[in-house]
C-alpha positions in Angstrom: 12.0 12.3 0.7 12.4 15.6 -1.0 10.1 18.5 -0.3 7.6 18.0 -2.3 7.0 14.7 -1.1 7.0 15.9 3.0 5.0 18.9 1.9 2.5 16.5 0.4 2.1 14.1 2.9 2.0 16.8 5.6 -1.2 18.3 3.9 -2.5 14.9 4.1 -2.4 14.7 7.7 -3.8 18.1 8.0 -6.5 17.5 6.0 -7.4 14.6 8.0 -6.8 16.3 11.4 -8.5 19.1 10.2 -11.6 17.2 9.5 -11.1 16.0 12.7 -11.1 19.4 14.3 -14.0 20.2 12.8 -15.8 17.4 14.8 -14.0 18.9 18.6 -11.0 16.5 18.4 -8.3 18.3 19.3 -6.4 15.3 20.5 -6.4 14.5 16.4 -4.8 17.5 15.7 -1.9 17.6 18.4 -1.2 13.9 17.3 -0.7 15.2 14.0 1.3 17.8 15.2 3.5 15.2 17.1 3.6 13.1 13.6 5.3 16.6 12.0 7.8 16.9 15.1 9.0 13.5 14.7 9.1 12.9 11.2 11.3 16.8 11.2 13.4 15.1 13.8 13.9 11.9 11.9 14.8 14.1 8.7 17.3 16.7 10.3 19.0 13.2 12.3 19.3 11.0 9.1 20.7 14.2 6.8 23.3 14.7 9.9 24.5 11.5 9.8 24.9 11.3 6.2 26.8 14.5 6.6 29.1 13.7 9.1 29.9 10.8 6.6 31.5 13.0 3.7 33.3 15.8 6.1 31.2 18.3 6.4 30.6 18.1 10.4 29.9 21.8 11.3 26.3 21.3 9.2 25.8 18.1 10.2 26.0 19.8 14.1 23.7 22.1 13.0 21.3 19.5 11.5 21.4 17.7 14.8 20.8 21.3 17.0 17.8 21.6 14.6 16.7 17.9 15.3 17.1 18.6 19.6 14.4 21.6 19.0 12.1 19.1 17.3 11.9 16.5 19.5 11.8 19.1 22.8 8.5 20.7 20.5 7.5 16.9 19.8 7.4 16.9 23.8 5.9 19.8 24.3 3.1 18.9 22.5 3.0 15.4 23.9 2.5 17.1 27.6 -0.6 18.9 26.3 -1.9 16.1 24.4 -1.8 13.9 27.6 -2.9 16.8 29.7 -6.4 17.1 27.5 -6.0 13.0 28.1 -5.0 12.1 24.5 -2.3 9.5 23.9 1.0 10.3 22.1 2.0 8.7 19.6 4.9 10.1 17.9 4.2 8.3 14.8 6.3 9.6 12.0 5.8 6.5 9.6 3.1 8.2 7.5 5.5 11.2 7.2 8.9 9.5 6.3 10.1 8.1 3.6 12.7 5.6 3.7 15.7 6.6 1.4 18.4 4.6 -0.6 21.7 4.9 1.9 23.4 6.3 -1.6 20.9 8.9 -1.7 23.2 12.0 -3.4 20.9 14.9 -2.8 21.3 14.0 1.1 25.0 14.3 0.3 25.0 17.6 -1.2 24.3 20.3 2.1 22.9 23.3 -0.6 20.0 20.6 -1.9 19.6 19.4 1.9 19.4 23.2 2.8 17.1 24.6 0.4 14.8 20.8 1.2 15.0 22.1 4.7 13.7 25.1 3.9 10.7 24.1 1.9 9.8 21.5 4.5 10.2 24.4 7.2 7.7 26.5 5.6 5.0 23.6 5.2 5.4 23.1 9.1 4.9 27.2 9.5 1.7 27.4 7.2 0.6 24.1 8.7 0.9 25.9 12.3 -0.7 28.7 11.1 -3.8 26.9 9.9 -4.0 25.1 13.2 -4.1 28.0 15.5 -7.1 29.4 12.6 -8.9 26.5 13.3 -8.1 26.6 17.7 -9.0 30.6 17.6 -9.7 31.3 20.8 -11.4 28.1 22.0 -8.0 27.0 23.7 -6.0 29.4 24.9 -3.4 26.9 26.6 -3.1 25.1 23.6 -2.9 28.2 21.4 0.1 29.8 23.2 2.0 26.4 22.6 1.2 26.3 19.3 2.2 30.0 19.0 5.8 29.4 21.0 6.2 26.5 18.9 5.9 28.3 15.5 7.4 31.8 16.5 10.7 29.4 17.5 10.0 27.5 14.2 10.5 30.6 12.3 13.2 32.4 14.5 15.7 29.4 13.2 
């Protein structure tokens, strides 16, 4: 999936969360949150491996440092959720794309780089429009949010 694609289909789910939001459903929006986790997860673990494959271990190991943050966000996020007594899901179908296993822009690390990059700042802007929407209403869920996206962009 390049980019674009994951940009795309991220703005779906916000848009859907969003109007969710706007109704007082929180639980929407961390689940969509925990959609973005996982599917960034998924991505950074799939490009590793395909890395590893061709020799170039030292940024597949940094792929797969980048995919241990996501998930311990993804489970961050999954405390809260169940805390407010949502349900997790971790669904990252909606997110992911299956790709071809001869894929060549997952072989090449400056495409997979500048991809990550994209993708990175459509989870940032997402973050940001969430904690807009939360304001001040949640405070708990605010300073995870916050953590979450100050890491996101420290990396």
């Amino acid at each position: 999936m390049t980019a674009a694609e994951f940009e795309a289909k991220v703005h779906e789910h916000w848009t859907r969360a969003h109007a969710a939001a706007m109704q007082g459903q929180l639980a929407e929006v961390l689940d969509t949150v925990l959609a973005i986790q996982a599917a960034c997860f998924l991505r950074y673990n799939r490009q590793a491996m395909a890395l590893t494959g061709i020799g170039r271990p030292e940024f597949a190991a940094r792929l797969r440092e980048h995919a241990r943050r996501e998930i311990e966000y993804a489970l961050r996020v999954a405390r809260r959720l169940n805390d407010l007594g949502g349900h997790s899901e971790f669904d990252a179908n909606a997110l992911v794309a299956e790709e071809g296993p001869d894929g060549a822009d997952r072989l090449d690390p400056d495409r997979v780089a500048e991809e990550n990059r994209v993708a990175r700042r459509v989870v940032v802007t997402t973050y940001q429009d969430i904690l807009g929407w939360i304001g001040q209403g949640d405070p708990v869920t605010r300073h995870l949010i916050e953590s979450i996206l100050d890491e996101e962009r420290s990396t």
